[in-house]
N, C-alpha and C positions, 0 to 999 in steps of 0.2 A: 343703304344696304343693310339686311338684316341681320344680327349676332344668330352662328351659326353655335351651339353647345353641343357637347361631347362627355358621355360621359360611360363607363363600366359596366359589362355583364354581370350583373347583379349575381345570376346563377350559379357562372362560372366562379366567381369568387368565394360564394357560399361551397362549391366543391371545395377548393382548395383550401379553404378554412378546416373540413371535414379531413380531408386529406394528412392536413398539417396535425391533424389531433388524434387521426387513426395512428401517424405514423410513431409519434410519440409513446403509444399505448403498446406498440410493439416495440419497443425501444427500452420500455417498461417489464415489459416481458421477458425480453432478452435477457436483461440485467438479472431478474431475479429465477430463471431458467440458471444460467451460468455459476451465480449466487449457490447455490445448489450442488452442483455440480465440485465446485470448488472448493467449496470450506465444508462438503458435506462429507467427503469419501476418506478412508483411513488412512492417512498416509505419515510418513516422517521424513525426513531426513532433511539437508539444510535446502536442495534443490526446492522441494515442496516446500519450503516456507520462502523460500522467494517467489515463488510462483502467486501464491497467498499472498504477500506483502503486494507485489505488484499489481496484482489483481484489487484488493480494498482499498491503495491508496492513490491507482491513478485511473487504472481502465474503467473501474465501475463507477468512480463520481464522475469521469466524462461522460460515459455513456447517459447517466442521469444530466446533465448539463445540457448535454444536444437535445436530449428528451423536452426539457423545461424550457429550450430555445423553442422547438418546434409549437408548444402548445400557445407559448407568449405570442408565435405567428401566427398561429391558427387564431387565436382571441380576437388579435387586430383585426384580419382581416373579417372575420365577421362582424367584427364591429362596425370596419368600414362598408362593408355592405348594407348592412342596416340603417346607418348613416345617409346610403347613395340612395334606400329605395326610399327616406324620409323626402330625399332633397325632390325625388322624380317625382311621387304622391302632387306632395305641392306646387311643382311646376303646372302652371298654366298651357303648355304643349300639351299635354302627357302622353309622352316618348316614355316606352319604359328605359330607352338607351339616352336620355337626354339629360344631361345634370346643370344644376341653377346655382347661382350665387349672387348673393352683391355684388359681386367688381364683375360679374358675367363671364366666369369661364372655370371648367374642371380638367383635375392633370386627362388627358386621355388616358387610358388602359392601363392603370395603375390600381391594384387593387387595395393598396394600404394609401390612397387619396381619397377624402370624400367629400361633395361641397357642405358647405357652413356658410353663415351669414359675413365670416371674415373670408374665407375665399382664399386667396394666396397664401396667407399665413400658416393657416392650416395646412394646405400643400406641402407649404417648405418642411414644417416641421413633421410629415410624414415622410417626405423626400427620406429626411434622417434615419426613420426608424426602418426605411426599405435598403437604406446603405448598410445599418447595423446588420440589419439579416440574413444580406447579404454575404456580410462578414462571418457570421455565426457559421451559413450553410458552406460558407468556401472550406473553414477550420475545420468543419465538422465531418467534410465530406476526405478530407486530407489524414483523419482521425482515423475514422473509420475504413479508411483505402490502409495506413500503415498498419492500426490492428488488425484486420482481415489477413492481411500477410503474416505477420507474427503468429495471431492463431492458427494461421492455416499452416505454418511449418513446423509449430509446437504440436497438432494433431496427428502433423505424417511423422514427425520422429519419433512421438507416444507409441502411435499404432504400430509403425514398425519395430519396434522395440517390443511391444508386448507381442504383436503375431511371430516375432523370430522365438520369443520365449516359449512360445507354445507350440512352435515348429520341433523346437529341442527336443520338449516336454514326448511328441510325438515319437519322434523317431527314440528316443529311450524307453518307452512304452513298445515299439514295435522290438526293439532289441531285447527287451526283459520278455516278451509272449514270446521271440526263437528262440532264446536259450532254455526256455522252459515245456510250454505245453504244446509249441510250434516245434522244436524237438522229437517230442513223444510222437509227433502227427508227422514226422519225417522218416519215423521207424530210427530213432537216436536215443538212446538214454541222458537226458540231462545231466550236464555236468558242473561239478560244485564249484569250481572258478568261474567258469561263465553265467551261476546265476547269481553268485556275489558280486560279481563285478556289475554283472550286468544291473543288478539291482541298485548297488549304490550311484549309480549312472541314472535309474530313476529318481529314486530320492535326491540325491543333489538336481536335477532338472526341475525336481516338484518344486520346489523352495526355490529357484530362481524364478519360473514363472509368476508364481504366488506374489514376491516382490515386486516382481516385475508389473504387475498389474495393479498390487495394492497400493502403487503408487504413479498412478495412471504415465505411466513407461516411462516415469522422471532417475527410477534408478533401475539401472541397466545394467547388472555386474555379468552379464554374459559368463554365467556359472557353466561349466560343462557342456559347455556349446561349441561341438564339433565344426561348423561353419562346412564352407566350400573350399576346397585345394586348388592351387596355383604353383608354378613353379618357373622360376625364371630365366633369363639365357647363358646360355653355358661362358664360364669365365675359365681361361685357360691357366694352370698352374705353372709358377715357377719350374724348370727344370730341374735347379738348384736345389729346392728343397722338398720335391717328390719324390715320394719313398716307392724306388725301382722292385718290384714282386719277385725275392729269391725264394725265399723259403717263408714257410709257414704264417712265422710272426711276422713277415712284412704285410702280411693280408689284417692283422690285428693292427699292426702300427700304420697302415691306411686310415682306419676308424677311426682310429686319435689322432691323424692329420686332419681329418676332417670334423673332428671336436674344434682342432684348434683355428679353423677355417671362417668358424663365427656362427654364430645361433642357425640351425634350419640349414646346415650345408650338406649336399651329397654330392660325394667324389664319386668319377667314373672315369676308369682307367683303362687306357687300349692300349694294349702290345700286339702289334705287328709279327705273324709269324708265316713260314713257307707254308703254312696248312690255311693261314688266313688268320683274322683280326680275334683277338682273346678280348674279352672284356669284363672289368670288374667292377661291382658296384659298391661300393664304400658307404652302408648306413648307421650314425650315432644312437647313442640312445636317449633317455631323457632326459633335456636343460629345462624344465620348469614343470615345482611340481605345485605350481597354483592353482585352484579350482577356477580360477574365472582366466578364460581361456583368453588370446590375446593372436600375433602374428605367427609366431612357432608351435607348429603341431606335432614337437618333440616333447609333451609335457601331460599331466596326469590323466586331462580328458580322453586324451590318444590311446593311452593307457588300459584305461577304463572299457573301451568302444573295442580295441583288439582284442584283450586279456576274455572282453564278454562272448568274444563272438563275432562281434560284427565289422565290415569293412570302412576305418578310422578315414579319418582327411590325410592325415599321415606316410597311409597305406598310397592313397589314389594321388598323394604331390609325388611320391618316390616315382612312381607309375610315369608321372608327369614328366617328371626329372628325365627319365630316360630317354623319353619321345624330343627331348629337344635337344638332348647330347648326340641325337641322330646316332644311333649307333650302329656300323655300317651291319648290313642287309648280310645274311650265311654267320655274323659272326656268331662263337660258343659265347655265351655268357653266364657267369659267375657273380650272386649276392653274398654280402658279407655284413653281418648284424653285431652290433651290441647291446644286451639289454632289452629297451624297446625298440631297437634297430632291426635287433634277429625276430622279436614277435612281427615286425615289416615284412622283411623277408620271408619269413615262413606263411605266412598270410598271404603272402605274391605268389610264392610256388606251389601255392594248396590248388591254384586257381590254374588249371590244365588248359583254359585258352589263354591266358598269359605265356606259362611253361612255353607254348609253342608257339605264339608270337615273338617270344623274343631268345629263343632256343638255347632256353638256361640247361646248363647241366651240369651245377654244382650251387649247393648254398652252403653257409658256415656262421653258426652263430657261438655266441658264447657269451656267457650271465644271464640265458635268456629261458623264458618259461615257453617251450612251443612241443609241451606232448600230448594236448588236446588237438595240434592240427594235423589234418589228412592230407601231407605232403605227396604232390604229384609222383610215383613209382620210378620216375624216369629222370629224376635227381638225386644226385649222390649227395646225402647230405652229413656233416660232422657237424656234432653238437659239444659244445666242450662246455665246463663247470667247473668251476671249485668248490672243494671237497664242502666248506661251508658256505658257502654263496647259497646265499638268502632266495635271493630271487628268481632264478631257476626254478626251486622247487613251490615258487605261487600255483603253479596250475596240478600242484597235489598231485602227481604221475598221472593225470588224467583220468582222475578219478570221479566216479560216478556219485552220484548225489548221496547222500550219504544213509537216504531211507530207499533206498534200491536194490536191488540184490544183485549176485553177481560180481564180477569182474571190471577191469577197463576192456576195452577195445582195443586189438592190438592196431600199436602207432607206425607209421608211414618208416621207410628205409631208412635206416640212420646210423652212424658210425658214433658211439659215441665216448666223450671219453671225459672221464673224470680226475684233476688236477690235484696236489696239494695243497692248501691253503698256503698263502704267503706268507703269513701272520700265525697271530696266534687266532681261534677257531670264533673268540667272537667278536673277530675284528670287522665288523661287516662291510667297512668302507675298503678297507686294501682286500677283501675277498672278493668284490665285488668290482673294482676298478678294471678299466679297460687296460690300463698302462702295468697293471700288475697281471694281466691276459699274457700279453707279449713276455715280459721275464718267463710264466711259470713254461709257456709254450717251446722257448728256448733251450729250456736246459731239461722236460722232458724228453725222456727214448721209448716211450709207448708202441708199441708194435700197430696199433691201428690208426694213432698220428702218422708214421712212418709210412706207414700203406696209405691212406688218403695223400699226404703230401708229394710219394710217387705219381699218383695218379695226377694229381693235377698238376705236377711237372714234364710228366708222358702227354698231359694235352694243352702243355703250352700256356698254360697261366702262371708258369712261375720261371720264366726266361729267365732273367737277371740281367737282361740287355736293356739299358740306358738308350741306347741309338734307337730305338726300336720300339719305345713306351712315351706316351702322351699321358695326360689328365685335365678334366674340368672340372670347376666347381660349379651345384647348382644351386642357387636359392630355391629350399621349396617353403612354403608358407602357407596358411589358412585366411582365409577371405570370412570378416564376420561380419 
């Protein structure tokens, strides 16, 4: 019976030899593409040096290691081809698919086998060097499946990081063009709060983007980044320690229940009456006054976005707030501000499809700056102040740019009324305090207090009936 030999696509293995050396060369490439990338761009902080540290002392000497694997197999195998087409030359067949030995026989289809004059030995110890490689492309391929994921979720949290900062950067630019030459093209004269504010709301967004970027979205300080509003399910208040709406300063001392409620809380308060449901809304004013914006949209950003002009995340979670305290359907409703509370409210009631969505007919702010807004006609609104309180008087009486000529524009219905200071006059923290609102509201007899307060006990917002009054608290928050 005749010895039947077997031996390798000579061709085929010469491809893969090619293969094994192309792929090296882009592995090659990768590295010093990345190289580039990484240690090229201007960055600081401790995030960027570990990203650097980890990139130089593991990801890019494997990557160079697979590289050196792959070309060591690419080598072989052409060698062993070279080898196979020596052994087929000399065969006395000549098969170009037929391989020859001493001991008369080749591995089958093994492209890192080639005959020799020893035959098996040769085999075995290619057998070895097909296990190693084996081993190299399993690690290799295990390497590069876990880095592909790390870089792939180090990419989308950069990007999204830097497109959110440039989202900012956007919509502050479009607030700084309305308060100014988008103004003058409304037929509006531009106003000096709203293009300070508005601008400093530029500038701070420029310099977070900038960061944001110059260190490809490793530092992320979400600088005046207004985000998206949310607001949560209504949580029912104690009985016990709800403050029942008699008179005046119980509408003030709601606003400081709801300080002490917990970061981002709005109280909304329903008394039950024979004409029907009263309802009142209870908004604080600002608990943080950070530039880099975070879950409570009671803080400088918010600030910054009203005081300019434009409608805050603040504005649109209060909004929110309402919609899930379901507040029944005919009822009047009544807003109540402090601070950046009242810039809330007056920013809600400016907006005449709200007004009569939710058939407010009373707002009431106080420490608060709102004489640039064009409050709906069809709410009665009391603005209260102390004599030195600071902050009130940010929006400059709604004063025109200051190279304009001219007057202000006269301001929306307003009852307003001016307090003595509690203190002495530059005391700005007890001028300014909500809880010192309530004392000076007390013990004033202002004739236009007195008149507003009838009024709204003529329509039922100031029962004093216990049996008869509910409240929630709402989480409202910013989504960044």
């Amino acid at each position: 019976m005749s010895e039947q030999l077997w031996g390798q696509d000579i061709e085929q293995v010469r491809d893969l030899a090619r293969t094994f050396d192309r792929s090296a060369q882009n592995l090659d490439a990768a590295r010093q593409l990345i190289d580039g990338a990484v240690l090229g761009f201007d960055g600081w902080g401790a995030n960027v040096d570990e990203m650097r540290d980890m990139w130089s002392g593991d990801l890019a000497p494997s990557l160079t290691h697979a590289a050196d694997a792959l070309r060591t197999a690419g080598d072989k195998a052409a060698q062993n081809a070279d080898d196979q087409q020596e052994t087929t030359d000399s065969y006395s067949g000549g098969s170009p698919f037929a391989g020859a030995s001493a001991s008369g026989s080749v591995q089958a289809g093994n492209p890192f086998a080639g005959a020799s004059a020893e035959g098996s030995g040769e085999a075995e110890s290619d057998g070895g060097v097909l296990d190693w490689f084996g081993d190299q492309v399993s690690d290799g391929a295990g390497w590069l499946s876990d880095s592909a994921s790390d870089l792939g979720g180090w990419l989308s949290d950069a990007g999204s990081a830097i497109g959110g900062s440039f989202g900012s950067l956007g919509d502050a630019g479009g607030q700084l063009w309305d308060a100014t030459g988008g103004s003058i093209l409304d037929g509006r004269w531009p106003r000096t709060t709203e293009m300070i504010a508005s601008g400093l709301l530029f500038g701070g967004s420029l310099v977070n983007a900038a960061l944001t970027a110059g260190t490809a979205g490793q530092v992320d300080l979400q600088l005046f980044d207004d985000g998206d509003p949310y607001a949560g399910d209504p949580q029912p208040v104690n009985p016990d320690t709800m403050t029942i709406p008699n008179d005046i300063e119980d509408l003030t001392q709601s606003v400081t229940d709801a300080y002490g409620a917990g970061d981002g809380t709005v109280r909304v308060t329903t008394i039950d009456t024979p004409e029907g449901p009263r309802v009142i809304v209870s908004v604080p004013g600002t608990e943080s006054w950070n530039p880099a914006t975070g879950d409570n949209p009671m803080d400088l950003t918010g600030n910054l976005v009203t005081a300019g002009g434009g409608t805050s995340t603040m504005t649109r979670a209060v909004e929110l707030a309402m919609q899930n305290a379901d507040i029944p359907p005919g009822a009047e409703v009544m807003l109540v501000g402090h601070s950046q509370g009242g810039m809330t409210v007056a920013d809600l009631v400016s907006d005449s499809g709200f007004v009569s969505e939710y058939n407010v007919t009373n707002a009431m702010t106080f420490g608060s700056p709102i004489d640039s807004n064009r409050i709906d006609p069809g709410v009665n609104v009391l603005e209260v102040q102390h004599q030195s309180d600071v902050v009130p008087r940010l929006d400059l009486g709604d004063s025109r740019a200051p190279f304009l000529p001219g007057s202000p524009d006269s301001g929306s219905n307003h009852t307003d009324l001016t307090l003595d200071n509690p203190g002495s006059w530059y005391d700005a923290t007890a001028n300014h305090s909500h809880k010192e609102y309530t004392d000076s509201l007390s013990s004033s007899t202002d004739p236009g207090l007195t008149a507003y307060e009838q009024q709204l006990r003529d329509s039922g917002f100031l029962s004093g009936n216990e049996n008869s009054t509910s409240a929630v608290d709402v989480h409202v928050g910013r989504e960044n």
